[in-house]
C-alpha positions in Angstrom: -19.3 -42.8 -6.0 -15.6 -42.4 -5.2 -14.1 -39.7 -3.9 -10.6 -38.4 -4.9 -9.5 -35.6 -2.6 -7.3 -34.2 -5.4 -10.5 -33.6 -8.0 -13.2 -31.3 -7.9 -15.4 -32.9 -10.2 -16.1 -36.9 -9.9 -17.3 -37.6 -13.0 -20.5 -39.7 -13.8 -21.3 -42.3 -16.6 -24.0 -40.1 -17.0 -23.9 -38.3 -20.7 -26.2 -35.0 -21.2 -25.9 -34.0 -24.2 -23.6 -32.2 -27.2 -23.0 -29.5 -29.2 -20.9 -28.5 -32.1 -17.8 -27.8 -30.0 -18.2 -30.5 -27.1 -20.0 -32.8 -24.8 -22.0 -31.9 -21.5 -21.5 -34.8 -18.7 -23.1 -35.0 -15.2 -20.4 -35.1 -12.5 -20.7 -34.2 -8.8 -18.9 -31.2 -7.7 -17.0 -32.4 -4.1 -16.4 -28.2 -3.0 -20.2 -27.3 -3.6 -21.3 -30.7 -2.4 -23.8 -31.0 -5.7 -24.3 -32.4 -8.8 -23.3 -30.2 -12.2 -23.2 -30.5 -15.5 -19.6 -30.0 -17.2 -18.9 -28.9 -21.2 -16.1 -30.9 -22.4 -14.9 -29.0 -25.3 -13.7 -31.3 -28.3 -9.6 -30.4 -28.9 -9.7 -31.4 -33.1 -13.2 -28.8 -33.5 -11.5 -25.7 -32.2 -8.2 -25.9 -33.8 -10.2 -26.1 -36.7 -11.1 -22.6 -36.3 -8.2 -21.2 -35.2 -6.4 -18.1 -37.8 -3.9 -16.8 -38.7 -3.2 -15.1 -35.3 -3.9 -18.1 -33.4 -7.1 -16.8 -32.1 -10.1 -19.3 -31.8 -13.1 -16.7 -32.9 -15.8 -19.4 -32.1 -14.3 -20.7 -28.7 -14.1 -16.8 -27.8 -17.8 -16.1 -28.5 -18.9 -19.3 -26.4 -16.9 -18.0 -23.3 -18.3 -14.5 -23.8 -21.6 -15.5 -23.8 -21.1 -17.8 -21.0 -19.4 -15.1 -18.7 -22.8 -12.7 -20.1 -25.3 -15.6 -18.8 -26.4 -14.7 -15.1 -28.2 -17.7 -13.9 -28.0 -19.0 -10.2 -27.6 -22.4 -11.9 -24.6 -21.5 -14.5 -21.4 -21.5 -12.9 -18.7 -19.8 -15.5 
């Protein structure tokens, strides 16, 4: 595994799974010193769902969820 000092997060080959609105990929984190797991949301399925206003209603529910999950291994 390479290490860039300018990145965070060294990606892996390794693909976890996906959703609706992205990908989940294993990459190490290089500040934490540990492997996580990083959503990769997909561009072309939230504009999709953007109004009027310009206000993704789907993306906004993921992030509040994710800022409501307390989990020592979720990281929002």
């Amino acid at each position: 595994m390479e290490k860039n000092t300018n990145e965070r997060y060294i990606f892996k080959p390794n693909f976890l799974g996906e959703g609706s609105y992205g990908k989940v990929y294993k990459a190490y984190d290089t500040v934490l010193k540990k492997e996580v797991a990083i959503k990769k949301m997909r561009i072309n399925k939230i504009s999709n769902c953007i109004d009027e206003c310009g206000i993704n209603f789907v993306l906004l529910r993921e992030i509040k969820i994710m800022k409501e999950i307390k989990h020592k291994n979720i990281m929002t």
